[in-house]
C-alpha positions, 0 to 999 in steps of 0.5 A: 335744811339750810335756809336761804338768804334774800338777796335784794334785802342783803344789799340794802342792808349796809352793816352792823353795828356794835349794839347790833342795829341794822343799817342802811343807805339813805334814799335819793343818792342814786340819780336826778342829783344835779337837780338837787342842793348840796346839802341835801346830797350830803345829808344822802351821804351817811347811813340811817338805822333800819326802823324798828318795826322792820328788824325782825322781817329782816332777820327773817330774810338774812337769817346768817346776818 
């Protein structure tokens, strides 16, 4: 039987990269931005790996990641 992915873990779920490290986007990018600095919407920019301690629930949850 095929397993099924979890959709809303696919789309946070940004790339991999070479060494196999899961990653993400940084959180408060998506609104209440014109209250915030510039350097902290820049910093939002880049993508951050996943925490160690989640990898193997997600591999559960994307099973053909």
């Amino acid at each position: 039987m095929k397993l099924k992915t979890n959709k809303s873990t696919a789309k946070r779920i940004v790339s991999v990269s070479k060494s196999g490290t899961l990653m993400r986007n940084k959180m408060s990018a998506q609104h209440l931005c014109p209250g915030k600095s510039k350097r902290a919407k820049k910093t939002t920019d880049r993508k951050e790996a996943v925490n160690s301690t989640d990898v193997k629930r997600i591999h559960k949850l994307i099973p053909y990641l």
